[in-house]
C-alpha positions as CSV (number, residue, x, y, z in Angstrom):
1,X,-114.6,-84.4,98.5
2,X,-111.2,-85.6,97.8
3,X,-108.0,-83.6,98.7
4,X,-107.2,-82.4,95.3
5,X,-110.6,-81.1,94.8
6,X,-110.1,-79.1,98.1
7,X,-107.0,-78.0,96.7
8,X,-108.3,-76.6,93.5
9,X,-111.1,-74.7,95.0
10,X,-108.8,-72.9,97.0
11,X,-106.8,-72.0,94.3
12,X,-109.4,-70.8,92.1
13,X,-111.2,-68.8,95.5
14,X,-107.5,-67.0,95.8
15,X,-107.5,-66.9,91.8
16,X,-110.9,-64.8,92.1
17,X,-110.1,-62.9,94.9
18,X,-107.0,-61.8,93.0
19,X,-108.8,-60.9,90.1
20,X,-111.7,-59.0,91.6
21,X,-109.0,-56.8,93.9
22,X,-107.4,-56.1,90.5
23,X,-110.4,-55.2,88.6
24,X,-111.4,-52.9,91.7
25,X,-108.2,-51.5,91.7
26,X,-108.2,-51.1,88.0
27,X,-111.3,-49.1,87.9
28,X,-110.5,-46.7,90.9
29,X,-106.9,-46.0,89.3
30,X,-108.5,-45.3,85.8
31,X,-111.6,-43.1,87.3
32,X,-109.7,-41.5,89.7
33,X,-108.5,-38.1,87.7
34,X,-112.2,-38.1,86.0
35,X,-113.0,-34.8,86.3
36,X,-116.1,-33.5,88.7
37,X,-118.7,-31.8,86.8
38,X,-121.6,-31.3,89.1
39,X,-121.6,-29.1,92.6
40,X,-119.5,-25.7,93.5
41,X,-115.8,-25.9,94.1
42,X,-114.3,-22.8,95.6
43,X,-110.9,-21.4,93.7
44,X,-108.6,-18.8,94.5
45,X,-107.8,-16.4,91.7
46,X,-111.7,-16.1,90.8
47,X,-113.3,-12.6,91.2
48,X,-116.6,-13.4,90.8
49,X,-118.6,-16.3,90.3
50,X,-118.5,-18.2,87.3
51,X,-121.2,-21.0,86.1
52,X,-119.6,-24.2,84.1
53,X,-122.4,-26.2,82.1
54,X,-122.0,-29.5,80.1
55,X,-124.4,-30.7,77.4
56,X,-125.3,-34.2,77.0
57,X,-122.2,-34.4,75.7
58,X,-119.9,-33.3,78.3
59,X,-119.3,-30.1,76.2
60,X,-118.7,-27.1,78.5
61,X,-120.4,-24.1,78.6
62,X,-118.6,-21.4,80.5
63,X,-120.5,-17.9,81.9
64,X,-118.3,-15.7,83.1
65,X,-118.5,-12.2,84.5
66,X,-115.5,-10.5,83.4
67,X,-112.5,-12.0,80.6
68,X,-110.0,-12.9,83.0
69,X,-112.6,-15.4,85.0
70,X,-113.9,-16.3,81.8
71,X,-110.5,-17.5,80.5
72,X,-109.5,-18.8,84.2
73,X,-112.1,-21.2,84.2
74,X,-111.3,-22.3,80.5
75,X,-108.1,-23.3,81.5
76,X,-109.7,-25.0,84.3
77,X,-111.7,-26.6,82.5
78,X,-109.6,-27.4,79.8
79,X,-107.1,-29.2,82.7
80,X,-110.0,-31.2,83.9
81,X,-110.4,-33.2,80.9
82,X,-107.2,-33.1,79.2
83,X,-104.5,-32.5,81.5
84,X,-102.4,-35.4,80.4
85,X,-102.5,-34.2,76.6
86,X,-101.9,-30.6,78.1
87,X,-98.3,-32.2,79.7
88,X,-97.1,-34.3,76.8
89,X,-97.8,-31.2,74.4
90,X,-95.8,-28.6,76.5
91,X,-93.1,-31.2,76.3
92,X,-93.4,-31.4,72.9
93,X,-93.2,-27.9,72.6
94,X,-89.9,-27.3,74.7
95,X,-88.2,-30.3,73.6
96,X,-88.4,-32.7,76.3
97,X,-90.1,-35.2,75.9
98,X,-87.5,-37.5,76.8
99,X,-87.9,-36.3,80.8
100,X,-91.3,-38.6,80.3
101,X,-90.7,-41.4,77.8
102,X,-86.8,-41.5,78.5
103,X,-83.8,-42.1,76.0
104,X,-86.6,-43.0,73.2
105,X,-87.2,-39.6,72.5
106,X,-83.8,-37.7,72.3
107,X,-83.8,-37.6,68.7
108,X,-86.9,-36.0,68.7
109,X,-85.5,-33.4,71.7
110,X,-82.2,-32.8,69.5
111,X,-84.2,-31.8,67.0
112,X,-86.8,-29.6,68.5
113,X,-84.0,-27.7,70.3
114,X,-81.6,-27.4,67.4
115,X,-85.0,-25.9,65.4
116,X,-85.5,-23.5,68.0
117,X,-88.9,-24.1,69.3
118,X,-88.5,-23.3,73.1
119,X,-86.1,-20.3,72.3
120,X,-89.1,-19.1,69.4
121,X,-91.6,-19.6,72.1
122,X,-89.8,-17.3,75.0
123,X,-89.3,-15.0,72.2
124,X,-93.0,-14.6,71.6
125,X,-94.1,-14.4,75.0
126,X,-91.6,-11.5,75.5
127,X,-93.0,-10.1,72.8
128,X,-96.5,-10.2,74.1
129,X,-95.2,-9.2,77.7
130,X,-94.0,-6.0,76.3
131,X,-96.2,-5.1,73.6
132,X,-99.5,-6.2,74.1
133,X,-100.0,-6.7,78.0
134,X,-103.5,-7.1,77.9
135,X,-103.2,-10.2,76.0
136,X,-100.8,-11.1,77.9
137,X,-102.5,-10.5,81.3
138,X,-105.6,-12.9,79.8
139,X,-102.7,-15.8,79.2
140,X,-101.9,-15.7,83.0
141,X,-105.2,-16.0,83.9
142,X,-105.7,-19.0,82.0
143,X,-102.3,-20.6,83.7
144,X,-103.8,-19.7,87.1
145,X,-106.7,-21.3,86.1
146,X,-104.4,-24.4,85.0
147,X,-102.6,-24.3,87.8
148,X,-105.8,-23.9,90.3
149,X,-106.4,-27.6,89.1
150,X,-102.9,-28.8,89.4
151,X,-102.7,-28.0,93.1
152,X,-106.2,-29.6,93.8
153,X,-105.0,-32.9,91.9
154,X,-101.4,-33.2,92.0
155,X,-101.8,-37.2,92.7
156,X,-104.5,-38.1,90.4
157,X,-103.9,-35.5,87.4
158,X,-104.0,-38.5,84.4
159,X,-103.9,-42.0,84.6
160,X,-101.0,-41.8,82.1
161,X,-98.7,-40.7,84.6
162,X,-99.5,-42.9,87.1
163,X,-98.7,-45.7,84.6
164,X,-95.6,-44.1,83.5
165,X,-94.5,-43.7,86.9
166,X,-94.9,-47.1,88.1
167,X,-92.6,-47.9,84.8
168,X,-90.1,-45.3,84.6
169,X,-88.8,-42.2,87.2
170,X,-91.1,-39.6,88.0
171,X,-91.0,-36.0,86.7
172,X,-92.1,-32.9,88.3
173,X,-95.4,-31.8,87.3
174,X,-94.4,-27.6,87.4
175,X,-96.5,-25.0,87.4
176,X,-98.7,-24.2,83.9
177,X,-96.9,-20.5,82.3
178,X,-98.0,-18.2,79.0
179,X,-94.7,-20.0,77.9
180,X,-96.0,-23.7,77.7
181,X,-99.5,-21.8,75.9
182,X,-97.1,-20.1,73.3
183,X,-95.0,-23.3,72.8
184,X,-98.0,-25.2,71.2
185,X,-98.8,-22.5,68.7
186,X,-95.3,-22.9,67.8
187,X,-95.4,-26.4,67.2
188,X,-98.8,-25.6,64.9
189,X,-97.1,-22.8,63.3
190,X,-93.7,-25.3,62.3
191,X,-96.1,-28.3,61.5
192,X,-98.5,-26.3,59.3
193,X,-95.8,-24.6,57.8
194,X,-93.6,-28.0,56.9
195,X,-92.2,-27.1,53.8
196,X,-88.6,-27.3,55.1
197,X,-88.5,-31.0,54.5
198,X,-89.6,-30.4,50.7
199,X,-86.4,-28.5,50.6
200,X,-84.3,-30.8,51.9
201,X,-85.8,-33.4,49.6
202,X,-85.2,-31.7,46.6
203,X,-81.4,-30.9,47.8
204,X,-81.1,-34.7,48.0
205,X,-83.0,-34.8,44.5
206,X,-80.4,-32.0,43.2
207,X,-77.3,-34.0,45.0
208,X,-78.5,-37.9,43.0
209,X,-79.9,-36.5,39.7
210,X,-79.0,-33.3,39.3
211,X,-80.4,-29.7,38.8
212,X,-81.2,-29.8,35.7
213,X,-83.5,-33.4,35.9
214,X,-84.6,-31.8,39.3
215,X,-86.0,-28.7,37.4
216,X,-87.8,-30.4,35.1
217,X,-89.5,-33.1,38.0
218,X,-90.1,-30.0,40.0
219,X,-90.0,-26.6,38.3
220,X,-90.1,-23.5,40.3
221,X,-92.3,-21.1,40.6
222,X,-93.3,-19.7,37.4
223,X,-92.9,-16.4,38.3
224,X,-92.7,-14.8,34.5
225,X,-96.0,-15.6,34.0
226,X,-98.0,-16.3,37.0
227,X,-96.7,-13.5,39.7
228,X,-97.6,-13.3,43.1
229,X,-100.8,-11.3,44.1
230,X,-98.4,-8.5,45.8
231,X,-96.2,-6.5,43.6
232,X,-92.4,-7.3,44.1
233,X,-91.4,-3.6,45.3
234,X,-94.0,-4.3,48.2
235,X,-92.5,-6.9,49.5
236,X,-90.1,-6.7,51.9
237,X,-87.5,-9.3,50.5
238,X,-87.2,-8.7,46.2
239,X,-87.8,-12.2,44.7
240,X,-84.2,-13.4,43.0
241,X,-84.3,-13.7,39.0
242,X,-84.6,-17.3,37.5
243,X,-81.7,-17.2,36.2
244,X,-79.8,-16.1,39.1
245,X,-81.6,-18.9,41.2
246,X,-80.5,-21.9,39.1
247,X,-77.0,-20.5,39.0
248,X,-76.8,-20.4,43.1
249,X,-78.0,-23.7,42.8
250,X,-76.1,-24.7,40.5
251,X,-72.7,-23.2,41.9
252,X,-73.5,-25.7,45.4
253,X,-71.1,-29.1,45.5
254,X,-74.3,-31.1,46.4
255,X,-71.4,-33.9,47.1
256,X,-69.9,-31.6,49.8
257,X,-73.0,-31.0,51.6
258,X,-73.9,-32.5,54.6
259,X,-77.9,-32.8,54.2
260,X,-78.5,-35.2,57.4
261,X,-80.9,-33.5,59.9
262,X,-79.8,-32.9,63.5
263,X,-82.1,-35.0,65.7
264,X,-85.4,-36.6,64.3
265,X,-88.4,-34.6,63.7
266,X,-90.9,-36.1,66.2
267,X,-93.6,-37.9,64.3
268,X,-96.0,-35.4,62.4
269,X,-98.9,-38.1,62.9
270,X,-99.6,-36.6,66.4
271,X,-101.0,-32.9,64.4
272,X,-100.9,-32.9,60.7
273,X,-99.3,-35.8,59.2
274,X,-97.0,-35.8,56.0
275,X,-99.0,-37.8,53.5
276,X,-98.8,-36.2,49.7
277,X,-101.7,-33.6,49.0
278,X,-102.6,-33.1,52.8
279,X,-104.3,-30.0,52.9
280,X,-107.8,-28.1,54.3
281,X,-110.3,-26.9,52.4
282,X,-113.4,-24.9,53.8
283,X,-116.8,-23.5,51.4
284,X,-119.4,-21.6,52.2
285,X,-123.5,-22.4,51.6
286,X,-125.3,-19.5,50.3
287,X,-128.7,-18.5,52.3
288,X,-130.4,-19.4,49.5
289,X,-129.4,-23.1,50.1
290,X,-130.6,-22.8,54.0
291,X,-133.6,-23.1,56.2
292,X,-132.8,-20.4,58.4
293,X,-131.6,-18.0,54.8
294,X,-128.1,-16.9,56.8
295,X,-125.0,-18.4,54.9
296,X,-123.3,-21.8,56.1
297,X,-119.4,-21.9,56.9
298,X,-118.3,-25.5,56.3
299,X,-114.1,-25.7,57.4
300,X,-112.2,-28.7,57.1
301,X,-109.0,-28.3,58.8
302,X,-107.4,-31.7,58.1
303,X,-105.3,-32.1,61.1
304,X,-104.1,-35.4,62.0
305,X,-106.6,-38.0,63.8
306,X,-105.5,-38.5,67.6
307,X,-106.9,-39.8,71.1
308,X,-108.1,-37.4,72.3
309,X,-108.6,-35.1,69.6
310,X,-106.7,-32.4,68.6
311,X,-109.7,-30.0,69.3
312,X,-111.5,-29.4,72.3
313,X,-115.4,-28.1,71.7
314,X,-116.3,-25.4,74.5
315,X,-118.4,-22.4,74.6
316,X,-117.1,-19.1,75.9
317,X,-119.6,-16.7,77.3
318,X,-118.9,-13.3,79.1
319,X,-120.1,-9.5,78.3
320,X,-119.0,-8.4,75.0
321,X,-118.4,-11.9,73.9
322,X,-120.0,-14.9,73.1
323,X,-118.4,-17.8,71.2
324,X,-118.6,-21.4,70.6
325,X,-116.2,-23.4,68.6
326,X,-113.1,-25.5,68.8
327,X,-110.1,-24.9,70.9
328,X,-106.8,-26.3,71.9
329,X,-105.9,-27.8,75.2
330,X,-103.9,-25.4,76.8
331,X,-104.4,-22.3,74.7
332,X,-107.2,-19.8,75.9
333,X,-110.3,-18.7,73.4
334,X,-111.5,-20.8,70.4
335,X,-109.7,-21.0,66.8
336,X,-112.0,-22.5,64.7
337,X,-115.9,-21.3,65.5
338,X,-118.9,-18.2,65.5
339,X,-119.9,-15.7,67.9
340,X,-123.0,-14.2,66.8
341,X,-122.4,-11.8,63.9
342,X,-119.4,-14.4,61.9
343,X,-118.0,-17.9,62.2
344,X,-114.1,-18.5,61.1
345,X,-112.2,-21.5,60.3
346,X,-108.8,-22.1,59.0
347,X,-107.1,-23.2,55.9
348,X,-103.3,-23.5,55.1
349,X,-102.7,-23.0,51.7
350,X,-99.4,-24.2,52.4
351,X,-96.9,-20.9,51.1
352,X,-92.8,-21.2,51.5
353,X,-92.6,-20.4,54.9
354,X,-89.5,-22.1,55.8
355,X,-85.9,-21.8,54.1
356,X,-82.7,-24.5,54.9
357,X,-79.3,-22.8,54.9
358,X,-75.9,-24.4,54.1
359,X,-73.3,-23.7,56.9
360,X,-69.8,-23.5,56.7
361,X,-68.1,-25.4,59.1
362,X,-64.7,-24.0,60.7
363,X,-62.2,-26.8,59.3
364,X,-60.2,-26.3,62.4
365,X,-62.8,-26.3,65.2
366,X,-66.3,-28.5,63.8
367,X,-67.9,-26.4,66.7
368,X,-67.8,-23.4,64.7
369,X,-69.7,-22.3,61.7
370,X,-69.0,-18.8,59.4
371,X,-71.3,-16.2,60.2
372,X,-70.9,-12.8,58.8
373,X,-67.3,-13.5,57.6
374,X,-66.4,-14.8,60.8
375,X,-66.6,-18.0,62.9
């Protein structure tokens, strides 16, 4: 055996040896934070004992003794398998994201945080603190349960953010609250409601073509001859006369007006996407149509596609209650499912939810806007 032959042999030994210390490494980084579903751990916070089971398809079924264990071990549960997706979405819902991802996302944090979403969010929970402390209680058990995990698994929470940290600084993993819960549903409740960027678009339509092309394009409601299910003296703000609508529109310098967005909306792909005629739909099967003669809810939500999915299938089991559907990681109970009398599921018939309003900047300080006839 000549020398070069020695040589490459070597090579391709250390070559291997390389490799197969990668791939070993690679495999116990990635299966590191994979949840453990079999055995008994022992957590504090936990009144009584609670029994976790997972089909053939890792779907977790959760017997509980009491509520507050019941929604303890959801959260849990929910942290075991989708912590990750759990952190990214409470940034999401706060508006930083750019404390993970960096200077790539401060559009999408300007905008957030000029919209409101972390200040809507406290709101809410103080609401719930104050007027409905029983709900409220059942949020903080689901955080402890949240956090239970956190402190078990600080170092090996997602394989995400071990990546991200061997890329980019580290963040502090904090504690899970009812305010990080409360933020997601705002973040549904501005994504499902949307309509705010129709408005804009047809201020920008108004501003290039003009009302009048704009109203025939897209007419208004039709409210002479198709009014709303509610009669107008029962609703709390009286509906403005056609006529006095296209003049307010009408009286607007469209040339004047600044219609850029603060900020960037984050991209709507990661819920409910933006596509024309994105909707839900949902039917029902009369017993007649059945084997077992009980009706059949059929609920198509249309949210966006995403890995993992937006939903997170779980059972919830405890006295009084006894459900099985879909959930949201990091929100306790199920949204879309049955217990054993009705199932539910959820459509958006997409209403004006939303309204855009034209400030009037201070000429003297652009800091300062009019509001109630002063600045």
């Amino acid at each position: 055996m000549n020398r070069l032959v020695k040589i490459g042999l070597i090579v391709v030994g250390i070559l291997l040896v390389i490799v197969i210390a990668a791939g070993v490494t690679g495999v116990a980084v990635v299966r590191r934070p994979y949840p453990t579903t079999d055995g008994t751990v022992t957590l504090t916070g936990l009144t009584d004992k609670v029994e976790i089971i997972r089909d053939e398809y890792g779907i977790p079924q959760i017997y509980a003794q009491n509520e507050a264990d019941l929604f303890f071990a959801q959260g849990y549960v929910h942290a075991q398998d989708r912590f990750w997706q759990m952190e990214f979405w409470r940034h999401i819902g706060q508006g930083r994201i750019s404390e993970i991802v960096g200077d790539a996302a401060l559009n999408s944090d300007k905008f957030i945080r000029t919209m409101g979403w972390n200040r809507a969010a406290a709101d809410t929970v103080a609401y719930y603190k104050k007027e409905t402390p029983e709900y409220y209680a059942l949020l903080e058990a689901y955080s402890a349960g949240v956090n239970a995990y956190i402190e078990q698994n600080r170092d090996s929470l997602s394989v995400n953010q071990t990546i991200l940290n061997l890329v980019g600084d580290p963040w502090e993993i904090e504690p899970w609250t009812p305010l990080n819960t409360i933020s997601w549903g705002v973040v549904m409740a501005d994504d499902l409601g949307g309509n705010w960027s129709g408005e804009i678009r047809r201020a920008r339509l108004i501003r290039e073509l003009g009302e009048a092309a704009v109203a025939n394009l897209l007419p208004t409601y039709p409210y002479d001859n198709r009014p709303v299910i509610a009669p107008t003296v029962d609703q709390v703000n009286k509906l403005p006369a056609e006529a006095a609508l296209r003049q307010t529109i009408a009286a607007v310098d469209w040339d004047r007006i600044n219609l850029n967005v603060i900020g960037g909306r984050p991209d709507t792909g990661f819920i409910f996407g933006s596509s024309p005629f994105v909707g839900s739909n949902n039917w029902v099967v009369s017993g007649e149509h059945t084997d077992t003669g009980q009706p059949l809810l059929a609920n198509d939500p249309h949210l966006g596609i995403q890995m993992p999915s937006i939903w997170y299938e779980v059972g919830l089991h405890a006295p009084g209650l006894n459900v099985r559907g879909f959930s949201f990681a990091g929100v306790p109970g199920v949204i879309i499912g049955h217990n054993d009398k009705i199932a539910w599921g959820v459509t958006n018939v997409g209403p004006d939810v939303q309204d855009l309003f034209i400030e009037k900047i201070n000429p003297s300080n652009p800091n300062q806007y009019e509001f109630m006839g002063e600045w």
